[in-house]
C-alpha positions in Angstrom: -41.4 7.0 -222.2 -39.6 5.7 -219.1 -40.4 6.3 -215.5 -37.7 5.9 -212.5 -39.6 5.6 -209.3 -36.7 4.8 -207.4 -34.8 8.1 -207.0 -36.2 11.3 -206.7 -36.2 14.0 -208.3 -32.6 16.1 -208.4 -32.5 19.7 -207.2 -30.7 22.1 -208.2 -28.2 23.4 -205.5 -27.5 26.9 -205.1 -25.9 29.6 -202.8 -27.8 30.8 -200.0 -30.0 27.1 -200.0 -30.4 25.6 -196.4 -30.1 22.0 -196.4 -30.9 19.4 -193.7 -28.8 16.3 -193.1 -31.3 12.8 -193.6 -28.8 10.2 -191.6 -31.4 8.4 -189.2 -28.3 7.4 -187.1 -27.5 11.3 -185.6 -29.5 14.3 -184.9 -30.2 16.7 -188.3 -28.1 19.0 -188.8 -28.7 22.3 -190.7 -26.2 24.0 -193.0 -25.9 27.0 -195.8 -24.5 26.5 -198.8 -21.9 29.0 -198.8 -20.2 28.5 -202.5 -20.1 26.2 -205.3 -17.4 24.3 -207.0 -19.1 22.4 -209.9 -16.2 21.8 -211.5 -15.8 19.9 -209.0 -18.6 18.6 -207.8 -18.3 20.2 -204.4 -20.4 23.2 -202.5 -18.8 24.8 -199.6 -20.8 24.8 -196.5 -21.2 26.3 -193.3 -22.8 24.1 -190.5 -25.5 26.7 -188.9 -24.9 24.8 -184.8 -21.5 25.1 -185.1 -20.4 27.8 -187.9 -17.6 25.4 -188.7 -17.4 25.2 -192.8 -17.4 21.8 -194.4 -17.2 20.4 -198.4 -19.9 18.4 -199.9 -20.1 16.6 -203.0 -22.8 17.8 -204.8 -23.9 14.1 -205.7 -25.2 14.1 -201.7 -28.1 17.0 -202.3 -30.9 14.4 -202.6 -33.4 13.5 -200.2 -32.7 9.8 -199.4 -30.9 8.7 -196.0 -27.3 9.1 -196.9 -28.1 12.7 -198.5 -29.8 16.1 -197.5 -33.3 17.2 -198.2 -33.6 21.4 -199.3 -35.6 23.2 -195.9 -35.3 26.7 -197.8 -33.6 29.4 -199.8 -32.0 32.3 -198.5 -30.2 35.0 -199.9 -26.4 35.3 -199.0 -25.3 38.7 -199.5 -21.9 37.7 -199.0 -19.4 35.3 -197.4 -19.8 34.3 -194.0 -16.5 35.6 -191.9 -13.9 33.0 -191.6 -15.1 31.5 -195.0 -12.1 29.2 -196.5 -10.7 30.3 -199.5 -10.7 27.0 -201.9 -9.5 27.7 -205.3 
């Protein structure tokens, strides 16, 4: 058996998840994950201070300084208005 102690643990992104940026260089910011595109490797995201919508690769949802760390889950009945439509 083989233990990794230098990266944690991955989580599994969904929609409705509330995410916190973990860059020590700006202030946090909050988003929703809005949609996923895991063919991809992207989730669509809507930035909760601004409401502007924004593409992150999937490979980012991890709690270390260039990443995000999960705050909570929340159900998303539906798209947020002004949602982009990315095929």
């Amino acid at each position: 058996m083989q233990i990794s102690l230098g990266k944690p643990a991955p989580t599994k992104v969904e929609v409705g998840q509330i995410w916190e940026s973990m860059d020590p260089r700006f202030k946090p910011r909050r988003m929703q994950v809005v949609r996923l595109y895991e063919e991809r490797g992207d989730a669509l995201c809507i930035l909760l201070d601004s409401g502007r919508f924004r593409t992150i690769k999937l490979k980012r949802f991890v709690p270390r300084t260039n990443g995000y760390r999960l705050i909570r889950k929340e159900s998303l009945e539906k798209l947020p208005p002004g949602a982009p439509e990315i095929p």
